[in-house]
C-alpha positions as CSV (number, residue, x, y, z in Angstrom):
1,X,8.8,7.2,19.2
2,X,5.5,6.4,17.8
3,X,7.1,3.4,15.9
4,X,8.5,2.3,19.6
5,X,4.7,2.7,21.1
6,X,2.8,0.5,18.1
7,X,5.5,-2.2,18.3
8,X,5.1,-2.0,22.1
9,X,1.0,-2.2,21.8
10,X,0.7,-4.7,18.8
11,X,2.2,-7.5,21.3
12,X,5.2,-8.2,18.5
13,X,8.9,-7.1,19.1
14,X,11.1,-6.2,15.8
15,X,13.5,-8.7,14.7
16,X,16.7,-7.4,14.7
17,X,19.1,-10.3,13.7
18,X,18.2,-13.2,10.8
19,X,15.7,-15.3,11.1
20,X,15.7,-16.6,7.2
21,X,14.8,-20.5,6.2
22,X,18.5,-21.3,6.1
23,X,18.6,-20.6,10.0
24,X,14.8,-22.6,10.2
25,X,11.9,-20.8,10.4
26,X,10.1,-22.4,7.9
27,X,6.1,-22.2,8.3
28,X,4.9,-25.6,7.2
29,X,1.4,-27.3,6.9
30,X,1.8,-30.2,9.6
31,X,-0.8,-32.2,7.5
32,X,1.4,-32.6,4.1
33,X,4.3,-31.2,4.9
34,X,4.1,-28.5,2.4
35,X,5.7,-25.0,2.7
36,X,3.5,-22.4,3.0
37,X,5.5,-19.4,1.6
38,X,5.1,-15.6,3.2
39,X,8.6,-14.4,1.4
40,X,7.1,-10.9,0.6
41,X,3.9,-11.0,2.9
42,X,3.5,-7.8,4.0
43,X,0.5,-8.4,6.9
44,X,1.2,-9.4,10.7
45,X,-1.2,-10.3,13.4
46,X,-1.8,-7.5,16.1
47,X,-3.5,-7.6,19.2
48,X,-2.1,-11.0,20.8
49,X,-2.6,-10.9,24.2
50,X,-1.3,-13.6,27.1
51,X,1.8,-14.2,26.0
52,X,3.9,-12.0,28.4
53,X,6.6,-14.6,29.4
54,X,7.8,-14.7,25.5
55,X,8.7,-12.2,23.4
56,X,7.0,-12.8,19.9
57,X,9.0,-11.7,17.1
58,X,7.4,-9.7,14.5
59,X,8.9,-12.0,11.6
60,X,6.8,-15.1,13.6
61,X,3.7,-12.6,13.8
62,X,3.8,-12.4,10.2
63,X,3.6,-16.3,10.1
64,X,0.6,-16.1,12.3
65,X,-1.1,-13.8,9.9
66,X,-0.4,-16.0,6.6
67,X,-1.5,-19.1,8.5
68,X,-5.0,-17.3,9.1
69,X,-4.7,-16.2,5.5
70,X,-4.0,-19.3,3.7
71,X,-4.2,-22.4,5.8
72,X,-7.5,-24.7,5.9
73,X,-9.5,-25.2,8.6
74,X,-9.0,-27.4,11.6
75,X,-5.0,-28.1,9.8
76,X,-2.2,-27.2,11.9
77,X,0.8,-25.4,10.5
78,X,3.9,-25.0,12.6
79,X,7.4,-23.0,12.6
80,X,10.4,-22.7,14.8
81,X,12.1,-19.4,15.2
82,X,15.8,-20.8,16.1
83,X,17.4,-17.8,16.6
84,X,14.7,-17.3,19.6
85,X,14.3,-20.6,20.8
86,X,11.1,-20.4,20.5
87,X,8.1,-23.1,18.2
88,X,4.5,-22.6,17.0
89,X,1.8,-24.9,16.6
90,X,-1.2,-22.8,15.1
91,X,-4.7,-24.1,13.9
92,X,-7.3,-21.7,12.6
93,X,-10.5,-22.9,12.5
94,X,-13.6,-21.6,11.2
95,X,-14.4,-18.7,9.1
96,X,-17.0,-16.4,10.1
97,X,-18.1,-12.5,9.1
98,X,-18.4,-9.9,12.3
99,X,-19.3,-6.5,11.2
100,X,-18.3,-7.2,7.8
101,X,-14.9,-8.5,8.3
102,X,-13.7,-11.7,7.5
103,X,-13.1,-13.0,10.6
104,X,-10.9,-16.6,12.1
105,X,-11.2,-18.6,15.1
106,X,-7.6,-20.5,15.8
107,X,-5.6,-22.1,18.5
108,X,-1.9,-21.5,19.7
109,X,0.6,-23.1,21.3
110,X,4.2,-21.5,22.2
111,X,6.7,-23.5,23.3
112,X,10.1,-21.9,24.6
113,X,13.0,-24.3,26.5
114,X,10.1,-25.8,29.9
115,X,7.8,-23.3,28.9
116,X,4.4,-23.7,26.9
117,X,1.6,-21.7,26.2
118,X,-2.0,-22.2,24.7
119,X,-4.3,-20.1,23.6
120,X,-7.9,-20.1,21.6
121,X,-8.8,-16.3,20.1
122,X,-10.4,-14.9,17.2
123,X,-9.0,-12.6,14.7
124,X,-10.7,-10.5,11.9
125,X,-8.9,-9.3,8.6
126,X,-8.4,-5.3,8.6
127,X,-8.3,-3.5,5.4
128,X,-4.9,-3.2,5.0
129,X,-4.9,-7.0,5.1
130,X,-3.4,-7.3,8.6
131,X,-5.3,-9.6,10.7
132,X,-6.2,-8.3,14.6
133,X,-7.2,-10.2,17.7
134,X,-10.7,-9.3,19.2
């Protein structure tokens, strides 16, 4: 029940089927077309608010959180989740300290079938090396 409750709160729902390369979700810098790999990544962003007409997987919140990880500023990296219809378009930007924790500006856009969605937020790295939207 608790489980049910974070998942619920964190603004990511648990993938239940595949979502593996060979069915497309590769997370890609847009600028050279390299992979960014996040096979093993064990962090996810939390907190993402404004998307209530999709339903983020959790598998495409722990793309999020290796873009903010890994990706340089002002690049775009993107990814489509095929089994959810659903494509990313994410841009972190700078890098800044708040309270002590490494902290990212970035943009989002969702794109489902008609429906697209953009957001600007920032998002500081938590201990555990999960990254949370303030």
């Amino acid at each position: 029940m608790l489980l049910l409750l974070l998942l619920l709160l964190t603004g990511c729902h648990p993938v239940t089927e595949n979502t593996s390369d060979s069915q497309g979700s590769l997370l890609v810098d847009d600028a050279t077309g390299m992979r960014l790999d996040d096979h093993g990544y064990p962090a996810k962003l939390t907190g993402l608010k404004g998307l209530d007409a999709f339903v983020v997987r959790t598998d495409d919140c722990v793309h999020m959180a290796r873009v903010l990880e890994v990706q340089r500023s002002h690049r775009q990296a993107s990814w489509t989740n095929v089994s959810a219809d659903m494509h990313y378009e994410m841009t972190p930007k700078d890098i800044f300290f708040s309270a002590g924790d490494l902290c990212r500006s970035f943009k989002l856009r969702v794109r489902q079938a008609h429906t697209q969605k953009d957001i600007e937020a920032n998002a500081c790295r938590l201990a555990d090396a999960s990254w949370q939207v303030q």
